[in-house]
N, C-alpha and C positions, 0 to 999 in steps of 0.2 A: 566414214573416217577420211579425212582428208589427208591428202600426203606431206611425210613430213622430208624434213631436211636433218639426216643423218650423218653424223663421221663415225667410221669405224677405224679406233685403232687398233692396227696389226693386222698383216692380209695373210697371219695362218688357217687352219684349218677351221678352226671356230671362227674367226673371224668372216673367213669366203663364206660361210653354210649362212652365218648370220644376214649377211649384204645379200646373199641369192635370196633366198625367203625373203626379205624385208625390198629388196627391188620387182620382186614379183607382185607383192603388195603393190607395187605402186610410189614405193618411197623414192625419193633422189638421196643416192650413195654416192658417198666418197672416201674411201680407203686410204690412208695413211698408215704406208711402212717403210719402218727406218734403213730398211735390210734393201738389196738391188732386186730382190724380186720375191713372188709370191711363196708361200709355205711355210714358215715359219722353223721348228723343228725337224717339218719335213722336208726335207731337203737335197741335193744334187752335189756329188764332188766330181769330177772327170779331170781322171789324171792319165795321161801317156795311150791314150786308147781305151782307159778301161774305166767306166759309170760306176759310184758307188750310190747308195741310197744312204746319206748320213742320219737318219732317222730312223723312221717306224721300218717295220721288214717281212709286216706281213698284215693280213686283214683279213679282219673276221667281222658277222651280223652284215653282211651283203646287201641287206635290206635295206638299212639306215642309206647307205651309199644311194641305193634305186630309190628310194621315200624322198632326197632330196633334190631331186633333178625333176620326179615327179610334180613337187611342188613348184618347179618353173615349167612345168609345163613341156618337161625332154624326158627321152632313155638315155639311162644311163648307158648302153650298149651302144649308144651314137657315138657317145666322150672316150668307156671305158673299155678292155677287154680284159676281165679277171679270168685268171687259172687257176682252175682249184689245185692245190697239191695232195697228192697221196703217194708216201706216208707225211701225216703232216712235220712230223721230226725226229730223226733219227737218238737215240738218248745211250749216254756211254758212263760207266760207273767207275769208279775207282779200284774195285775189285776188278776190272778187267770184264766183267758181262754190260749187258743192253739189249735193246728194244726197239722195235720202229712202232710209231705211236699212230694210229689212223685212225681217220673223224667218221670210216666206215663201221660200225661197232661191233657187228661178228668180227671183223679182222680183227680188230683191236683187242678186244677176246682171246682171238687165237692165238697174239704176238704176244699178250702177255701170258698166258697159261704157256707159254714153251720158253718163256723167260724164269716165270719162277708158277711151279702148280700154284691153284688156289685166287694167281692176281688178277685171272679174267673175270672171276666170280664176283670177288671184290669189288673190284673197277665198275663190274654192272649193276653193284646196290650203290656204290656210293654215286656213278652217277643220276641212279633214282632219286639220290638225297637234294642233288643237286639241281635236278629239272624242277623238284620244288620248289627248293630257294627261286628260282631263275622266274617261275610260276609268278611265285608273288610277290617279285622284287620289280618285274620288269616297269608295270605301269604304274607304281606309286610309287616306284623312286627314280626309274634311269629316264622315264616319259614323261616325268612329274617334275614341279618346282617341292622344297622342303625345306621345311623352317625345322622337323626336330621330330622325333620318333612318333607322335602322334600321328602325325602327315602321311607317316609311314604306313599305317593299318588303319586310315579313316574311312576311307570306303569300305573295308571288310576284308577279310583275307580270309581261306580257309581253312580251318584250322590244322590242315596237314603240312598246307605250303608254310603258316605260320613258325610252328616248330622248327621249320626245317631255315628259319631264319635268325633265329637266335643267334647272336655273336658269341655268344659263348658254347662251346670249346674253341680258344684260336684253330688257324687253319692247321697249323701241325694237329693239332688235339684231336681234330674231328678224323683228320686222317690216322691215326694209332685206331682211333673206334671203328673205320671200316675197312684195316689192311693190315695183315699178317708180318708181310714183308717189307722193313724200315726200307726197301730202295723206293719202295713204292710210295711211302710217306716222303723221302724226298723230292719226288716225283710231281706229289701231290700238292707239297712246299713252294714250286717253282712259280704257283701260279700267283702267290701274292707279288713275285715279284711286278707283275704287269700293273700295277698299282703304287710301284716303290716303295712296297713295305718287308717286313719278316713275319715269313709264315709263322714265327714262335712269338708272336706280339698280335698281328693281325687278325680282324672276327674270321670263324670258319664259314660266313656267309661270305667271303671270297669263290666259294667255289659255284659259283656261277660265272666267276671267268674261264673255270675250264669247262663249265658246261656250253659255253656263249661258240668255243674256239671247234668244239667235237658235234654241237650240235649241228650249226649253221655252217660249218667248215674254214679249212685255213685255206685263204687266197692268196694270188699273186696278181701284181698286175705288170700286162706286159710291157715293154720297156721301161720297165724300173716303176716304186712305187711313188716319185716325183711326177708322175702323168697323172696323179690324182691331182696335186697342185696345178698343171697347166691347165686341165679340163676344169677346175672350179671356176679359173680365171676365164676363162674362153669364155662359160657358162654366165660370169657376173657383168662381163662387159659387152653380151649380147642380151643382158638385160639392163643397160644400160648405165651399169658401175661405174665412177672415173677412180684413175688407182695415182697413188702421187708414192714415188720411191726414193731411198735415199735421205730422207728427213722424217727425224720424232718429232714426239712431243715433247714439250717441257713444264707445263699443263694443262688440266682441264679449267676451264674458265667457268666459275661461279655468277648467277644472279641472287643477291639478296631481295627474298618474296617476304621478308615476315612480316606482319600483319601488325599494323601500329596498335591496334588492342592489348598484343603481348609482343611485345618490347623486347623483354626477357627470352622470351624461346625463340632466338634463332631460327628462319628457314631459309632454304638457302636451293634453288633446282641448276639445273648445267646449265648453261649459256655457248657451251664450243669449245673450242681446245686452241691452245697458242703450239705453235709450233718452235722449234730451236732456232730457226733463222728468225724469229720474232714474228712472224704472219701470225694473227687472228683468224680463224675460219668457226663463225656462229652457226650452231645447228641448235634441232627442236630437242637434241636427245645425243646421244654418245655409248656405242657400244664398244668394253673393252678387250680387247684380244689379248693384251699386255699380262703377261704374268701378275697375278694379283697382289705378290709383296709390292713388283714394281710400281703400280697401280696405288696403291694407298701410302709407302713411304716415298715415290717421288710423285709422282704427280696429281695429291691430294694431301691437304691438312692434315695432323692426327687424329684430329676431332670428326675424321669421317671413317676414322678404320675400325671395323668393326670385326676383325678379326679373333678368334681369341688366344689368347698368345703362349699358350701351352702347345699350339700345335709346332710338331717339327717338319721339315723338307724332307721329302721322299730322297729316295736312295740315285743315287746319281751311277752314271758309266766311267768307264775306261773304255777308248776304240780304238780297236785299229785298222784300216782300208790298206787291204795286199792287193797286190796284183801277182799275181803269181805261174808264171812258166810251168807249164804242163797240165796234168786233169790227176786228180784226188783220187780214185775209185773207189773208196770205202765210204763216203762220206753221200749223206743226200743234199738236198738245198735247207735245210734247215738242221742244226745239227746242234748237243747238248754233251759237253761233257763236265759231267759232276765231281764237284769236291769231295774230300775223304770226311770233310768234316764240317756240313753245312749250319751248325747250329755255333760255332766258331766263327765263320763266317760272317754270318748276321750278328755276330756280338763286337765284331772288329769294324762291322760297318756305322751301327748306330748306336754303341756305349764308345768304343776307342777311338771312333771316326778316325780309322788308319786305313791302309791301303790292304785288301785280304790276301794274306801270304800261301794258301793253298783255293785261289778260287773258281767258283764254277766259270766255264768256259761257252760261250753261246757262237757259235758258226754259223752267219749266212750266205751262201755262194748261188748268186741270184743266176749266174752265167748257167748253172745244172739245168735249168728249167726257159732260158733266155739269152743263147748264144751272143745276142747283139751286147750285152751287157762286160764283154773282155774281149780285147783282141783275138783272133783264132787261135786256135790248142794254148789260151789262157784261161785264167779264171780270177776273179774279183771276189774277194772275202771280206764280208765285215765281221770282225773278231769284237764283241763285248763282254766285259767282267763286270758285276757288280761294284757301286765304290760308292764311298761315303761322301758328304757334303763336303764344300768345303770348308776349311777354318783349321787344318790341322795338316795336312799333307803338301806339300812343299810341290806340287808337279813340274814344276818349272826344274828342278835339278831330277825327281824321281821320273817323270814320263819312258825316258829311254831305258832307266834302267828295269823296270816292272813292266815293259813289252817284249825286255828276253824273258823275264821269269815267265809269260802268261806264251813264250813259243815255248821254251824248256818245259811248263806243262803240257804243251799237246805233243811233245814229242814223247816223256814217260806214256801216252795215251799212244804212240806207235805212228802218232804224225806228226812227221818231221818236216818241215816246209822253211826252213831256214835258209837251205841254198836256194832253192826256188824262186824266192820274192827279188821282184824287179820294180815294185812302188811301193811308196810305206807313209804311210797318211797318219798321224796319232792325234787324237781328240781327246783332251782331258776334262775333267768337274767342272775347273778352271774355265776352260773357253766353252764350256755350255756355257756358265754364268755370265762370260762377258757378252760372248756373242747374241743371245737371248736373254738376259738380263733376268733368267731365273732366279728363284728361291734358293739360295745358295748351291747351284749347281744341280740342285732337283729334276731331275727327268718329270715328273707329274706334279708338280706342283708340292702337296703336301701329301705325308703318309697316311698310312690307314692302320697306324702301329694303334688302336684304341677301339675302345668298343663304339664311343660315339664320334668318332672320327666323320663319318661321313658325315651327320650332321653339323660339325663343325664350319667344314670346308665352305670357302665362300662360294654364297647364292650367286640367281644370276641378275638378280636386280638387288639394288643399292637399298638399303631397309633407311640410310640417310638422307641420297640425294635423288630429287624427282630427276627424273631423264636419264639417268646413269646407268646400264648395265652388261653384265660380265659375261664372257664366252670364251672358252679356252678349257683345257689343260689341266689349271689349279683352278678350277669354279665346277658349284658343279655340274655334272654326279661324276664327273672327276678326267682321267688321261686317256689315251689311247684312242684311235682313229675314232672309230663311231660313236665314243663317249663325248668328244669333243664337237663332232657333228651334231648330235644332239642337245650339247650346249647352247650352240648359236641359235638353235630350232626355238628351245627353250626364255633366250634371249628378246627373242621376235614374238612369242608368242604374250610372255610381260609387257613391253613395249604395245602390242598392241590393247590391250587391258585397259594400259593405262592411258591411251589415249584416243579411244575410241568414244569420247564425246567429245 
């Protein structure tokens, strides 16, 4: 195969994993991002002395990380230094009890049979249920490219892991069928959120996200998880990347190839990308990073979107980056505190798309486990709440006021950190969408609110255009650090298919 000449737009995560594999090949890269620097989503805030992680806040499947550095030919132990956490996260209930949740599985056992009898038992069959799903999920769908459920069970699947993948009962459903104790169905609930969907909408083959987080474990990396971004970049331009920042695109440039035979049918393969200042730059091929609405309604025809249009946007945040005077002591680096009434919740986010008036609370204080990351005797908190798309919530006048609501809920919770905070950072739906140019405010792209959701979600090659394909977030098999990693894998590995004669 001879090499080609590549643009990848957007130098986030999928995007870097794509360019490192495909410049290992041999290809000549060139990365176009519109943003000052590499990550996309994932991201870097430092205010006043104290680091925030504006993005992802933890990492899980370790492997996918070391499988891609592999593939250039490095350890990832040269770039990276992960720290496992245990417990992986502290969980707080509305009644007043909780749990520390650990990826060691006697522990976790043990924390939950003293949390309520009965939940360790529990916990250890449905993770059973779940290492099936994970069984025969992993390589025909998260390793795999897929056009539609068939794709799904065409090499074979056995018929236990099979079962164990039915989307039907949603993920609440499936948890009633293996837990006693409703805290523990919300518990269970939680994990579709890593998806941006509601567990009371979502298949219960979701639970392979918590079986992905307890089997492989939950990580840290040290100084913040924005050193995954600087180490991809390190890695892409010691294999010979060039990266251009600061300017998009405005679009991808078309050749018309159809065949004077048929006149009638249209073809049409990539030819390169114009950029906003009006530069041309020709390549053999174009891989996209770009959020896939942005992708098809700005910088493609409609007669190339092959989206199907039922689908909705995953559930977006509310953030907020403290810096805050003094040290927490109840609390760990990863911390949960649940609403009174989570099925409320998910109905005010994706039927009322309002703001949720009693909602779950997510604490991550990276300083617990990485002093560098706050000034001395400080600490740096990213505070996220679930929230709806946008299109109906005003954040421009509500942001201040629904950041005291979501401190006045942790303070009924017994943590009061009002006087404390000395920085105060807030990230609304709103400026995800501007700033990344998401699916309206979509943290992943699209939900997994349906049974064939995932095969919905866009592929990673263009079933339209020769040369074109997709890597990111909203493409699939879908968000989240090594999901997205595996997109671009997935990306390189079509690319080269298709042009390997």
């Amino acid at each position: 195969m001879k090499p080609l000449e590549l643009v990848v737009i957007g130098a986030g995560v999928g995007g870097l994993a794509a360019a490192i594999r495909a410049a290992a090949l041999g290809h000549k890269i060139r990365v176009i991002e519109r943003l000052e620097r590499v990550g996309g989503k994932l991201n870097l805030l430092e205010l006043d002395g104290f680091k925030f992680d504006t993005g992802p806040s933890l990492v899980t499947l370790p492997w996918v990380f070391e499988e891609l550095f592999a593939a250039a030919g490095e350890k990832l132990e040269n770039y990276l230094e992960l720290v496992r956490l245990e417990p992986v996260c502290r969980y707080q209930f509305a009644d007043g009890s909780g749990f520390d949740a650990f990826a060691d599985l006697p522990r976790m056992m043990a924390s939950l049979e003293a949390f309520s009898p009965g939940a360790g038992e529990d916990f250890n069959a449905f993770f059973g249920h779940a290492a099936r799903a994970w069984r025969g999920s992993r390589k025909p769908f998260l390793e795999s490219a897929i056009a539609g459920p068939w794709d799904f069970v065409k090499d074979g699947v056995p018929w236990m892991d099979l079962t164990a993948l039915l989307p039907i009962p949603t993920l609440h459903g499936l948890a009633k069928r293996f837990f006693r104790d409703p805290r523990m169905r919300q518990f269970i609930g939680r994990y579709a959120t890593y998806t941006g969907s509601s567990p009371y909408l979502a298949p219960g083959t979701l639970s392979t996200v918590l079986y992905s987080e307890y089997a492989f474990g939950a990580w840290y990396v040290k100084g913040g998880l924005y050193q995954i971004g600087v180490a991809l970049e390190k890695l892409a331009r010691k294999l010979g990347v060039q990266f251009e920042f600061g300017v998009g695109i405005s679009q991808i440039l078309l050749e018309d190839v159809t065949e004077g035979i048929m006149p009638d049918r249209k073809r049409f393969e990539v030819e390169g990308v114009e950029l906003e200042d009006g530069r041309k730059i020709l390549a053999d091929a174009v891989i996209c990073n770009a959020d896939a609405a942005h992708l098809y309604t700005d910088l493609l025809e409609k007669q190339f979107d092959p989206r199907d249009k039922k689908l909705e946007p995953s559930l977006s945040g509310f953030v907020m980056l403290l810096g805050l005077e003094g040290q927490t002591v109840d609390l760990e680096h990863h911390n949960i505190f649940f609403s009174n009434n989570y099925a409320l919740e998910f109905r005010q986010i994706f039927e009322d798309l309002t703001a949720v008036t009693d909602p779950t609370i997510y604490v991550t204080i990276s300083s617990k486990s990485d002093p560098s990351q706050a000034p001395e005797g400080m600490e740096n908190w990213f505070v996220l709440v679930n929230a709806p798309p946008t299109g109906r919530v005003n954040w421009q006048t509500q942001a201040e006021p629904y950041s005291n609501l979501i401190l006045e809920k942790l303070t009924s919770y017994g943590v009061d950190i009002r006087d404390r905070i000395r920085v105060k950072h807030i990230m609304t739906p709103s400026d995800l969408e501007t700033r990344y140019r998401t699916f309206r405010g979509g943290i992943y792209g699209t939900s997994s609110n349906s049974i064939n959701s995932a095969f919905l979600r866009p592929q990673n090659r263009s079933n339209k255009l020769r040369g074109l394909y997709l890597a990111g977030g909203s493409a699939h098999p879908g968000g989240g650090l090594p999901l997205v990693m595996l997109s671009g894998k997935l990306a390189v590995e079509m690319l080269t298919e298709d042009f390997k004669n």
